[in-house]
C-alpha positions as CSV (number, residue, x, y, z in Angstrom):
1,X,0.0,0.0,0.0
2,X,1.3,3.6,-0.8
3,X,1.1,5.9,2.0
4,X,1.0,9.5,1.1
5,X,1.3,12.2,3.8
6,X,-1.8,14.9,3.1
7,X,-2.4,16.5,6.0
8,X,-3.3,16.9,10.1
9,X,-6.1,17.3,12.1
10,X,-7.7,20.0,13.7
11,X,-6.7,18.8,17.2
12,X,-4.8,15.9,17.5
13,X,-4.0,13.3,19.8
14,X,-2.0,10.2,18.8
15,X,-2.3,7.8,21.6
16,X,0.8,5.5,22.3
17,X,0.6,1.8,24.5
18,X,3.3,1.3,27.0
19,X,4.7,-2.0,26.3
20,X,6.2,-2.4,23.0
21,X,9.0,-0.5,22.1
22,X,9.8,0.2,18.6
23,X,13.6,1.4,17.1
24,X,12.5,4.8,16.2
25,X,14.9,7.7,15.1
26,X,15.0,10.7,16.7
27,X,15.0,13.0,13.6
28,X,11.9,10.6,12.7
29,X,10.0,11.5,15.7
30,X,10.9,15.1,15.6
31,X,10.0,15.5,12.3
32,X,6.4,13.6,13.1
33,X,5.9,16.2,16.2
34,X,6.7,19.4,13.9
35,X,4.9,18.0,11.1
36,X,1.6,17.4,13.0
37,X,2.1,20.6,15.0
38,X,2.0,22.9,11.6
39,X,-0.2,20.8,9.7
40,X,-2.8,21.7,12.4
41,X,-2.3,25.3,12.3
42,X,-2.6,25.1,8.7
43,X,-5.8,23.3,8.9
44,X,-7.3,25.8,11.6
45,X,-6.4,28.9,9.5
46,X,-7.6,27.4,6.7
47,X,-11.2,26.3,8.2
48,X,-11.4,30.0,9.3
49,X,-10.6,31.4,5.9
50,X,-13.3,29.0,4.3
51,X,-16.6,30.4,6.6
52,X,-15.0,34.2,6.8
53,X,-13.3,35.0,3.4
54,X,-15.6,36.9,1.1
55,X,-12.9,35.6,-1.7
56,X,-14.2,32.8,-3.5
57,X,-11.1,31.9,-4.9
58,X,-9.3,31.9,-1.6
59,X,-11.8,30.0,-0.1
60,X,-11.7,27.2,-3.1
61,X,-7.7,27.5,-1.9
62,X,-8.5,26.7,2.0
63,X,-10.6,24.2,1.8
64,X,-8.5,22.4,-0.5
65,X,-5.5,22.7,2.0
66,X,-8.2,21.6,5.1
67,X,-8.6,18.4,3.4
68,X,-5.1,17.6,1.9
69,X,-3.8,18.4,5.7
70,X,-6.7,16.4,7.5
71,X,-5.5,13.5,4.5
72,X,-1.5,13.9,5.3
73,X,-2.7,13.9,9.5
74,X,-3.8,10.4,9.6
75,X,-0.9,9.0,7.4
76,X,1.5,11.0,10.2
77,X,-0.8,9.8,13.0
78,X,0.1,6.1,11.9
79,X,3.4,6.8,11.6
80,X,3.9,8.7,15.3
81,X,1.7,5.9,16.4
82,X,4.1,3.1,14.9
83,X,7.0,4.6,16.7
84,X,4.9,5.4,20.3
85,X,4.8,8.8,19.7
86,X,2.4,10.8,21.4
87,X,2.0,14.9,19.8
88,X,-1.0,17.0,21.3
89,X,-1.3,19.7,18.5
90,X,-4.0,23.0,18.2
91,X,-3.4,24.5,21.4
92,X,0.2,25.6,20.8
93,X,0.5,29.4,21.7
94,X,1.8,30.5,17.8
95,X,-1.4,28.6,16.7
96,X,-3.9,30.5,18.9
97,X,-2.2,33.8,18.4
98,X,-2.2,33.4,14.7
99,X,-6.0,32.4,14.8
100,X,-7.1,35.5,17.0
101,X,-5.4,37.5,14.6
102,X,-6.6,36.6,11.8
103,X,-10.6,36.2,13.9
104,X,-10.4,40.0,14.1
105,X,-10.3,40.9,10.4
106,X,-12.5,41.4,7.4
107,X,-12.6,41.3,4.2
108,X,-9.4,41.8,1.9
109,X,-7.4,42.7,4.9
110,X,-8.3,38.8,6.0
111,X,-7.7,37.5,3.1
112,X,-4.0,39.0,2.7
113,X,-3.6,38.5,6.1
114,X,-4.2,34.8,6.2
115,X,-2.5,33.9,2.9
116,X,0.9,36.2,4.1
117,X,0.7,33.2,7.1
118,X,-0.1,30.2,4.5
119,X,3.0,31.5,2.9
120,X,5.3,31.9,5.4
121,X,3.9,28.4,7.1
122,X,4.4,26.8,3.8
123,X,7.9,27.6,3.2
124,X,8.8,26.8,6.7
125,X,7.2,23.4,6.0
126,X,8.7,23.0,2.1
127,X,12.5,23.7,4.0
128,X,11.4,20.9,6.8
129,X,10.2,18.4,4.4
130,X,12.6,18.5,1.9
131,X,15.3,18.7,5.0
132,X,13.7,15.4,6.4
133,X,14.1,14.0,2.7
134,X,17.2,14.0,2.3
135,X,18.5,11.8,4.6
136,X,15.2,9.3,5.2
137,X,15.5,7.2,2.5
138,X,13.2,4.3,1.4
139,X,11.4,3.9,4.7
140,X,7.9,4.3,4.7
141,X,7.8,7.9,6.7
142,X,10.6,8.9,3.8
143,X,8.8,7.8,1.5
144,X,5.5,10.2,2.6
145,X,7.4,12.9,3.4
146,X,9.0,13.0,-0.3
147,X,5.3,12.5,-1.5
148,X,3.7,15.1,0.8
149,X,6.7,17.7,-0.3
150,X,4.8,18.0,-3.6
151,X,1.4,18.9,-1.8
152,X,3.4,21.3,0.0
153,X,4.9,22.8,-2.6
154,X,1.7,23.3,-4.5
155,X,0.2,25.3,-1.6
156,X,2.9,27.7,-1.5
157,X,3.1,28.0,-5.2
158,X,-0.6,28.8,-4.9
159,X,-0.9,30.9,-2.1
160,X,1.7,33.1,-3.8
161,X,-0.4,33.3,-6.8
162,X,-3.5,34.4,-4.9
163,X,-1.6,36.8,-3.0
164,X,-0.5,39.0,-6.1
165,X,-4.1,38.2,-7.4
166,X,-4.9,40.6,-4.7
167,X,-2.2,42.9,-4.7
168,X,-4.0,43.6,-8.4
169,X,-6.9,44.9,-7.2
């Protein structure tokens, strides 16, 4: 079966069993924690943009990157959850500073506002992913986080595009 990292959830909790121990990397499990971590965020901005941007374009853009993210979450929760890693992600205090930002605004200014932070969380995620590829080879995490860099690369290329849509107008 191909796994394919896509996403992560809007909170999420990846529950580990004492017991079994399992040979686990620590660059693997760092990258699982960081992953999930910003995957979240991404998926919380992104559910706010879809009910308050006026923008249809921008909304077709968020929803798209909810369900991609909520797609790559449960092939990272496996993962975390194969090496008895437990990650807690949404209530991190970047996360809930970034959504009562963007909560207060309207209109364009929201719209610029929250595709400035899906760029800047994209390339921070495009640099982590393609770090974490370099050196994970064929294992199955490696082989997810090579397939999710495209994904990730694709929101960044269009989140730049729809922000100089609206610089335009």
């Amino acid at each position: 079966m191909n796994r394919c990292l896509t996403g992560a959830a809007l909170l999420s909790l990846i529950a580990w069993t004492p017991g079994l121990v399992l040979a686990a990397d620590k660059d693997d499990k760092d990258f699982l924690e960081k992953a999930i971590v910003a995957g979240t965020k991404e998926i919380k901005l992104s559910e706010l943009a879809d009910t308050r941007s006026e923008n249809a374009e921008v909304k077709k853009y968020a929803r798209e990157v909810v369900e991609d993210h909520k797609r790559m979450h449960e092939e990272l929760a496996r993962e975390a959850k194969a090496v008895k890693l437990a990650v807690v992600a949404g209530a991190e205090p970047e996360t809930k500073e970034a959504v009562n930002d963007l909560s207060k605004r309207k209109g364009a200014d929201f719209d610029r506002a929250y595709l400035k932070m899906m760029v800047e969380d994209h390339q921070k995620a495009v640099d982590m992913f393609e770090r974490y590829a370099q050196g994970a080879g064929n294992t199955d995490l490696g082989k997810c986080c090579k397939e999710g860099l495209t994904r990730v690369r694709n929101h960044l290329k269009r989140a730049k595009e729809l922000m100089a849509d609206l610089k335009e107008k």
